[in-house]
FILOGU-56769 format. One line per 8 residues: number of its first residue (from 1); for each residue x, y, z of N, C-alpha, C. Coordinates in Angstrom, 3 decimals, always signed. Each point is the difference from the previous one (the first is absolute). Layout:
REM FILOGU-56769
NUM	X/Y/Z/X/Y/Z/X/Y/Z  ...
This chain:
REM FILOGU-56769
1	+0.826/-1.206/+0.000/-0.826/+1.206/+0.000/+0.856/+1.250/+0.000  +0.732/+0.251/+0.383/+1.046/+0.570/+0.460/+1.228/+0.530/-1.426  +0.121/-1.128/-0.855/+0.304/+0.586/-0.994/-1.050/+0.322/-0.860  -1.156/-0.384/-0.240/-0.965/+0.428/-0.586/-0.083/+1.426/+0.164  -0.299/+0.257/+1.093/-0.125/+1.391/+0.736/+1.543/+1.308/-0.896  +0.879/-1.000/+0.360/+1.404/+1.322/-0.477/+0.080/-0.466/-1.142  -0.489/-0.604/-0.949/-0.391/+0.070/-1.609/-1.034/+0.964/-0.438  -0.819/-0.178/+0.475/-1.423/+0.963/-0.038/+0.315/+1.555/-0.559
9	+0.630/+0.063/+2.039/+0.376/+1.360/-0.032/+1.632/+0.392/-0.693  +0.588/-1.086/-0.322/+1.179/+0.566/-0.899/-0.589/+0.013/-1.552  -0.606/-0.247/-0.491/-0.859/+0.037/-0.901/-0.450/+1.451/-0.363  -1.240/-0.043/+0.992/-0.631/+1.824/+0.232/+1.028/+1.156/-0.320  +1.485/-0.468/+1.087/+0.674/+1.452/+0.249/+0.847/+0.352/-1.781  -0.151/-1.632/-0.712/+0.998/+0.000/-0.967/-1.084/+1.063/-1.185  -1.648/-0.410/+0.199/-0.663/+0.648/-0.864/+0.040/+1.296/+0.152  -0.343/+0.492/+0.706/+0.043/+1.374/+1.084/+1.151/+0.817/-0.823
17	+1.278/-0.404/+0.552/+0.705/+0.900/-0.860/+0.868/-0.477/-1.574  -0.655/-0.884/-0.449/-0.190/+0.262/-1.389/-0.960/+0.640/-0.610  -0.711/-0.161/+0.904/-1.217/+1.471/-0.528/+0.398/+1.338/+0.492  +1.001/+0.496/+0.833/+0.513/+1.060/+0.128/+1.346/+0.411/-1.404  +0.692/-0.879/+0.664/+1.051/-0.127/-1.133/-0.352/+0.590/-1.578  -1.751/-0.980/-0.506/-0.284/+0.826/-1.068/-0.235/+0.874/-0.453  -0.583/+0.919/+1.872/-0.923/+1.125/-0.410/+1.329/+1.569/-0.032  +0.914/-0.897/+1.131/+0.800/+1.088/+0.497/+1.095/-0.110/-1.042
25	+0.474/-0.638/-1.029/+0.829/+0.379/-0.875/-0.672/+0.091/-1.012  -1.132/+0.409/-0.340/-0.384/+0.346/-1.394/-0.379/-0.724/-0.934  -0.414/-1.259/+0.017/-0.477/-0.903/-0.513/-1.300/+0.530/-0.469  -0.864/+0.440/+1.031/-1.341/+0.511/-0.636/-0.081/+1.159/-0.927  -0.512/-0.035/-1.165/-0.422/+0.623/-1.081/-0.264/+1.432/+0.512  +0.551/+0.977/+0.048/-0.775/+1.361/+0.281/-1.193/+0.463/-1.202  +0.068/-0.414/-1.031/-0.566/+1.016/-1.091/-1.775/-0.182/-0.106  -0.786/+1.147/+0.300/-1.120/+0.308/+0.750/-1.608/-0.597/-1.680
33	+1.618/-0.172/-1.277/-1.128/-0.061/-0.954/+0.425/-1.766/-0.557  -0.200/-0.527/+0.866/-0.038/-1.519/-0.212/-1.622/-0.310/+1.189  -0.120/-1.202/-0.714/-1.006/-0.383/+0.921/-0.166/-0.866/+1.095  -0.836/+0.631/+0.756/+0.360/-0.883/+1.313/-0.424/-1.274/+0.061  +0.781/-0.528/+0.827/+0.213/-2.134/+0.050/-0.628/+0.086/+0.713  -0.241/-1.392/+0.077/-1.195/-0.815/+0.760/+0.775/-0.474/+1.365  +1.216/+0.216/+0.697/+0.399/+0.165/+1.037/-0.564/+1.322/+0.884  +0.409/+0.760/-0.622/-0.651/+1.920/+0.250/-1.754/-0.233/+0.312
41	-0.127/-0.862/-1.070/-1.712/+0.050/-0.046/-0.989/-0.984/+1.160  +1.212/-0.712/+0.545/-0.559/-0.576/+1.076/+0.131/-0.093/+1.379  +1.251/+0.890/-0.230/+0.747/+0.329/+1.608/-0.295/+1.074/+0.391  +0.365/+1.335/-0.973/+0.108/+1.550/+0.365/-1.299/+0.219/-0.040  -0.718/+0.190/-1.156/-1.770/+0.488/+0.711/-0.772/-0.876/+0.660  -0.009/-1.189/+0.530/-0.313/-0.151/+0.980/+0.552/+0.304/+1.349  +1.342/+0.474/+0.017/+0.532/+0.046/+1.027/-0.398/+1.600/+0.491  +0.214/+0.926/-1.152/-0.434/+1.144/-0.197/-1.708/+0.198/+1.135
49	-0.951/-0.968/-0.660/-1.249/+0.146/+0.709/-0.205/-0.372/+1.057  +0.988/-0.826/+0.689/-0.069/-1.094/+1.561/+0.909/+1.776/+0.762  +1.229/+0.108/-0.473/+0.084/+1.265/+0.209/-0.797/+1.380/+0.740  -0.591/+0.458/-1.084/-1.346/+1.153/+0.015/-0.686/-0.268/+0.973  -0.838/-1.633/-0.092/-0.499/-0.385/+0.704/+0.241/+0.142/+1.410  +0.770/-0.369/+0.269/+0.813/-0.076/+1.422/+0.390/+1.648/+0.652  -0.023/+0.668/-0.632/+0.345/+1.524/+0.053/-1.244/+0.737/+0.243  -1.209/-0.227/-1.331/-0.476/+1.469/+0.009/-1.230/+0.139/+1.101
57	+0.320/+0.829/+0.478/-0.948/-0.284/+1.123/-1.680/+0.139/-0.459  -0.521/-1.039/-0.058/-1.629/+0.023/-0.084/-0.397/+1.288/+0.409  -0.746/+0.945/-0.651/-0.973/+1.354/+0.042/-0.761/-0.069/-0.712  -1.443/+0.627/+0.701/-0.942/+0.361/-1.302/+0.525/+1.072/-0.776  -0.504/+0.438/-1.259/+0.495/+0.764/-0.939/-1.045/+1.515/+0.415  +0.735/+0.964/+0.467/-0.722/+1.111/+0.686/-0.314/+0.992/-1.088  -0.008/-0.048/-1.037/-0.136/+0.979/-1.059/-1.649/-0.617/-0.963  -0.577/+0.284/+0.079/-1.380/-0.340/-0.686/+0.024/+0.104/-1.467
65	-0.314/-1.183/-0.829/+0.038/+0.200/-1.508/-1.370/+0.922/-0.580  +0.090/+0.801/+0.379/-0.321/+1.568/-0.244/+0.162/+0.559/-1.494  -0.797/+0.418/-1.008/+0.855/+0.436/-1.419/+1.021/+0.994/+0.479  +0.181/+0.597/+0.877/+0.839/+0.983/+0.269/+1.243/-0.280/+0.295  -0.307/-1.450/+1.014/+1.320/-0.310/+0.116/+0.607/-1.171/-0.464  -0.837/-0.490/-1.279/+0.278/-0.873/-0.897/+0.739/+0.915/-1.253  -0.514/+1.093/-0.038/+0.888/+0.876/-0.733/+1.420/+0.442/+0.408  -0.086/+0.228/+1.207/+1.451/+0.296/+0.306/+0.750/-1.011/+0.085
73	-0.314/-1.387/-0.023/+0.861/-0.781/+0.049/+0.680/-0.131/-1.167  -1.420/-0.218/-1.209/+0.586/-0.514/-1.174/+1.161/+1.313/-0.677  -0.371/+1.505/+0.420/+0.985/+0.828/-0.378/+1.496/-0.291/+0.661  +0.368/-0.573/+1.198/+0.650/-0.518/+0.470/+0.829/-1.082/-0.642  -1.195/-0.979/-0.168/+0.527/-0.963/-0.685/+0.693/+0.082/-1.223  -0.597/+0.670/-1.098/-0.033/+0.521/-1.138/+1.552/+0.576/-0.161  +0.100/+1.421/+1.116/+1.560/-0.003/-0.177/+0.330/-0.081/+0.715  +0.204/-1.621/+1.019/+1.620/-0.811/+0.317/+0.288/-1.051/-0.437
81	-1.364/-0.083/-0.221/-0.159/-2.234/+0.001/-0.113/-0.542/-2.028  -0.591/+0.914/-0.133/-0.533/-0.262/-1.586/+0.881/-0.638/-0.902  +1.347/+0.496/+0.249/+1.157/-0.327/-0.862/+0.274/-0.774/+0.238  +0.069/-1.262/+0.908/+0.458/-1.143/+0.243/-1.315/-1.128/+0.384  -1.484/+0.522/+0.018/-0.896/-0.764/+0.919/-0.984/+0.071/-1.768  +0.243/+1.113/-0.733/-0.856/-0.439/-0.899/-1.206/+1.210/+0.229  -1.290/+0.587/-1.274/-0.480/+0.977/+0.661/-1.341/-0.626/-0.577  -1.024/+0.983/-0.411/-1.440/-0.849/-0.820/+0.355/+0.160/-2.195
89	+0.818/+0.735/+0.407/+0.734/+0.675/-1.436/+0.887/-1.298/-0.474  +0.457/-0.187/+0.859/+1.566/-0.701/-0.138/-0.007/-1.366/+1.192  -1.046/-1.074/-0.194/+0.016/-0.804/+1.057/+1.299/-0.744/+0.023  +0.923/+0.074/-0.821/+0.912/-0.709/-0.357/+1.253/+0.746/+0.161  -0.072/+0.464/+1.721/+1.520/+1.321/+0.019/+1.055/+0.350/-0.675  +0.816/+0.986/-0.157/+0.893/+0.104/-1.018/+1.102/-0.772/+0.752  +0.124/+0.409/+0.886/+1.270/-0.653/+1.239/-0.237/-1.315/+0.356  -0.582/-0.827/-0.383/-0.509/-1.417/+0.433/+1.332/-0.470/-0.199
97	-0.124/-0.703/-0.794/+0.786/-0.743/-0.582/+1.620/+0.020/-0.065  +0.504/+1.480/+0.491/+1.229/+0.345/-0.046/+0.348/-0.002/+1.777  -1.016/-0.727/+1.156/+0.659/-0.150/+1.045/-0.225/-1.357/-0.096  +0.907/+0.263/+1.746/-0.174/-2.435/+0.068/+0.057/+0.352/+1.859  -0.415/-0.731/+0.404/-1.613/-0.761/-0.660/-0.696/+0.837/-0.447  -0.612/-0.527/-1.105/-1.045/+1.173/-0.688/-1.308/+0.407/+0.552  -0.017/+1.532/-0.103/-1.199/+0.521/+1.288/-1.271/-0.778/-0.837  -1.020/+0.282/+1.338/-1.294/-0.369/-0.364/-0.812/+0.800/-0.708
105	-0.216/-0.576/-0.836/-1.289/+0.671/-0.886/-1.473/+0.507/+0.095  -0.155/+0.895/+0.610/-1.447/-0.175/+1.184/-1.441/+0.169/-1.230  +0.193/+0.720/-1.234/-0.874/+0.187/-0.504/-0.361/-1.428/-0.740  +0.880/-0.921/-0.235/-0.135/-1.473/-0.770/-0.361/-0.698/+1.553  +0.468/+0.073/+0.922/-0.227/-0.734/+1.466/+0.128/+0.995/+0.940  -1.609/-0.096/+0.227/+0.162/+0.781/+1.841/+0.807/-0.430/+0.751  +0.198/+0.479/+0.848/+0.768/-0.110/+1.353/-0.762/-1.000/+0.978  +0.436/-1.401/+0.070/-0.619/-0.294/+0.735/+0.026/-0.505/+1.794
113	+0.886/+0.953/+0.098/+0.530/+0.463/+1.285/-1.240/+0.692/+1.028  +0.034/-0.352/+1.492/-0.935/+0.945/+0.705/+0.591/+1.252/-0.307  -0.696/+1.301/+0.382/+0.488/+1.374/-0.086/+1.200/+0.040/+1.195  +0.164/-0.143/+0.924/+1.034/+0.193/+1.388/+1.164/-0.879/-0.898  -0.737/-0.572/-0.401/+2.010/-0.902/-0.734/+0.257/+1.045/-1.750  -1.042/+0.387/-0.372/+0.837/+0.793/-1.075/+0.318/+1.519/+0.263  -0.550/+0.088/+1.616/+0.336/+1.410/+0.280/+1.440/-0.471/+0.558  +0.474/-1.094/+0.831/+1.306/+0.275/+0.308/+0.586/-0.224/-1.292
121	-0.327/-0.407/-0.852/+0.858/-0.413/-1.552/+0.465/+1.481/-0.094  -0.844/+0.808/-0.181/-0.045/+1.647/-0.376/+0.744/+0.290/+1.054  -0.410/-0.309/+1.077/+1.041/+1.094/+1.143/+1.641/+0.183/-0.298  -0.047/-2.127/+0.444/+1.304/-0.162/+0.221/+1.053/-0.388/-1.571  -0.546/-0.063/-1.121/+0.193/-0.615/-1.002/+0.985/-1.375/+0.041  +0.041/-0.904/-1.139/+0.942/-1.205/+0.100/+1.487/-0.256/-0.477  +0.769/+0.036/+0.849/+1.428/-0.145/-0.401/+0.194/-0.889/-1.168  +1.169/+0.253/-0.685/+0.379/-0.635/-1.440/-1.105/-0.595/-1.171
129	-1.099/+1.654/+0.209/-0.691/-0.258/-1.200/-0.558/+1.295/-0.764  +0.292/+0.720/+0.481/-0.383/+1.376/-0.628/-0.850/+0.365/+0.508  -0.662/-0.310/+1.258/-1.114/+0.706/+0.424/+0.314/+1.162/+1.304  +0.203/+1.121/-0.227/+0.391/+0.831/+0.914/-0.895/+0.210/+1.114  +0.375/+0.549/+1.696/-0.726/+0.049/+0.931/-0.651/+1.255/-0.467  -1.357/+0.446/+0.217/-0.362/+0.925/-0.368/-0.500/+0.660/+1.209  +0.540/-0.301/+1.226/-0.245/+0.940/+1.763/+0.617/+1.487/-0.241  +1.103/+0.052/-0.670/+0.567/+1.341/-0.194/-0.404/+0.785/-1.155
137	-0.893/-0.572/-0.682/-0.368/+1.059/-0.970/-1.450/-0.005/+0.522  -0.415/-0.638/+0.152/-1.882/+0.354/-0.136/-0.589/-0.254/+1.548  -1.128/+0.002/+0.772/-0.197/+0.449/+0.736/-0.633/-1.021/+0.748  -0.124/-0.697/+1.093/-1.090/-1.284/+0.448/-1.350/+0.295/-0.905  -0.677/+0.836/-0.022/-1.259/+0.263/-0.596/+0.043/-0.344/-1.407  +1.068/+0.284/-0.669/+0.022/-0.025/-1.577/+0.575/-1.408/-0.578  +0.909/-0.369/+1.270/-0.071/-1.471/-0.423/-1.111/-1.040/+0.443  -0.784/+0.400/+0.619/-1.055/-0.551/-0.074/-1.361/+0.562/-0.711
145	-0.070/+1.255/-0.718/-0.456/+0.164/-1.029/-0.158/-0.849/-1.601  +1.582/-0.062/-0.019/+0.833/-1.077/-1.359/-0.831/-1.572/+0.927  +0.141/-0.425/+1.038/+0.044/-1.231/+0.437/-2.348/+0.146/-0.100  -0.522/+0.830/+0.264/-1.128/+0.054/-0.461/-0.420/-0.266/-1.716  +0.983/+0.804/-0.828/-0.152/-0.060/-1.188/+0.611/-1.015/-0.548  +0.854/-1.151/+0.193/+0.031/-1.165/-0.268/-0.675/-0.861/+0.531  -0.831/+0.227/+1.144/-1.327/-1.102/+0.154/-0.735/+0.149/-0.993  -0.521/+1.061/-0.497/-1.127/+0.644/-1.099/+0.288/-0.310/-0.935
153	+1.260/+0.079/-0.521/+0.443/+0.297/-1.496/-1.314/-0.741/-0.939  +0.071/-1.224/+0.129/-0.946/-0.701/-0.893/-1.334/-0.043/+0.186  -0.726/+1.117/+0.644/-1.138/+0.128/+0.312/-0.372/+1.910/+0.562  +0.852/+0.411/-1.071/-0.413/+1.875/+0.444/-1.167/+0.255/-0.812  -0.571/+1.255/+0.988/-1.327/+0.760/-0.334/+0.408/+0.329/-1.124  -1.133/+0.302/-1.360/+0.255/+0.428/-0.971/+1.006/+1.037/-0.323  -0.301/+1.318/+1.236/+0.762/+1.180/+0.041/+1.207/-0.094/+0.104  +0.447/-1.080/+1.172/+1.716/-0.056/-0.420/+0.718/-0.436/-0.702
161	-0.979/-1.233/-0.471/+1.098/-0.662/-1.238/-0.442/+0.989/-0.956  -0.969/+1.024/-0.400/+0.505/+0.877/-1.351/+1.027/+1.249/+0.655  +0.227/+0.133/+0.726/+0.861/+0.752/+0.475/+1.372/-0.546/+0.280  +0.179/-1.400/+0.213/+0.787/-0.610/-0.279/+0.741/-0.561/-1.670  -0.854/-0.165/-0.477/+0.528/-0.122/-1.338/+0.171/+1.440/-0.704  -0.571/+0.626/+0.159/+0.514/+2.455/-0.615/+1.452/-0.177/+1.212  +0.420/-0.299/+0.654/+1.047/-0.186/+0.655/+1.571/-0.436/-0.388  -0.480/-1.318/-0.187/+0.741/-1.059/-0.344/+0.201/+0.477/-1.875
169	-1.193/+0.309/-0.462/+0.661/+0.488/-1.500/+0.621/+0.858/+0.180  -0.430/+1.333/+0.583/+1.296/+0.877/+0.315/+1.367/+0.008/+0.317  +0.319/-0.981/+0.713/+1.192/-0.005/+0.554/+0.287/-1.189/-1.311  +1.432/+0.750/-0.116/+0.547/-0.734/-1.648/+1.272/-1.308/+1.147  +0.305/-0.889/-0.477/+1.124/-0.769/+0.918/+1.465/+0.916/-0.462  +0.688/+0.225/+1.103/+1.242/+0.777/-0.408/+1.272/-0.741/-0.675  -0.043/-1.678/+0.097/+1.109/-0.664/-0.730/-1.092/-0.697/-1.113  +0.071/+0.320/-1.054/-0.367/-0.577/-1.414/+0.061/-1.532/+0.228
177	-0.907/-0.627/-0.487/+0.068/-1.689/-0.429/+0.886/-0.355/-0.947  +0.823/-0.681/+0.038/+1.039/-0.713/-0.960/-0.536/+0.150/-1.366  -0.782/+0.174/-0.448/-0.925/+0.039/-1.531/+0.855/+1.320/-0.370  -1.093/+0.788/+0.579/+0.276/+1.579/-0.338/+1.074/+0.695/-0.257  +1.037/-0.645/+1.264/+1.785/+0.553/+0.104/+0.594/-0.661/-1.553  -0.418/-1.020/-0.542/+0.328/-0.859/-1.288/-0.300/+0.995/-0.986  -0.737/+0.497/-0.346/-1.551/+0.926/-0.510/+1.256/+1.343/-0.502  +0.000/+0.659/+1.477/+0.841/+0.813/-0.207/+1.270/+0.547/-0.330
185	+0.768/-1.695/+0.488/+1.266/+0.001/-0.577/-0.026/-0.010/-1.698  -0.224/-0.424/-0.691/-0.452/-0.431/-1.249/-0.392/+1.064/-0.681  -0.426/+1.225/+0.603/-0.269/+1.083/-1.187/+0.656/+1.524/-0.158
């Protein structure tokens, strides 16, 4: 039993840091426009949500989905989140695809997170993925404004989603789609 036991665990310690070994000399791929493996896809976002989970502290959502303050969210939303989350214009973000892990797409898939876990998403944002904390720019109220207007998204009063889409057409994306930059080189 006894060597069983110091096989086991000489075993473990040998995996352990060959999985350091790989990570800490560079073995892993940095480049953000490859796609993510099915290691990533079964370890990190779940680990990601056991995470959150474990963190965000359960609250009701104190901001009332109000058109008023379904509007301020989505203006919110509109310009921080749009460029990487996707808008009603552009469900298909311009920035998607050029991070890793690649953000979520909320207009193709709601959020199907309680609000207290996508408000700490917003608060605290997630390390090594492009999602910035947003506590220092915007305000408890306004991130739970945005965290109101992604409960809604797929179910707003007439008034905001047309105010949402005169929005979202307005605002042009500031890095061109790979098409266009082609487009322009060329003439």
């Amino acid at each position: 039993m006894r060597t069983f036991l110091f096989g086991f665990l000489a075993g473990v310690t040998v995996l352990v840091l060959a999985g350091f070994i790989y990570v800490r000399f560079g073995f892993v791929n940095p480049r953000a426009d490859i796609p993510v493996n099915a290691v990533e896809k079964s370890i990190a976002m779940p680990s990601l949500d056991a995470s959150v989970d474990r963190r965000a502290q359960e609250a009701p959502n104190p901001v009332a989905p109000t058109d008023a303050n379904l509007t301020s969210g989505m203006k919110i939303y509109q310009s921080n989140c749009a460029a990487c989350h996707g808008d009603v214009n552009r469900p298909h973000a311009l920035l998607s695809d050029s991070l890793y892990p690649r953000a979520p797409q909320f207009v193709e898939e709601a959020p199907d997170m309680p609000g207290y876990q996508n408000f700490y998403i917003i608060e605290h944002g997630v390390r090594l993925s492009g999602m910035p904390a947003w506590n220092r720019s915007l305000s408890k109220e306004q991130i739970w404004q945005v965290t109101t207007f992604l409960s809604h998204m797929d179910k707003l009063p007439a008034e905001v989603s047309d105010q949402w889409k005169k929005l979202a057409g307005e605002s042009t994306p500031s890095i061109s789609p790979r098409g266009d930059l082609a487009r322009k080189h060329r003439r």
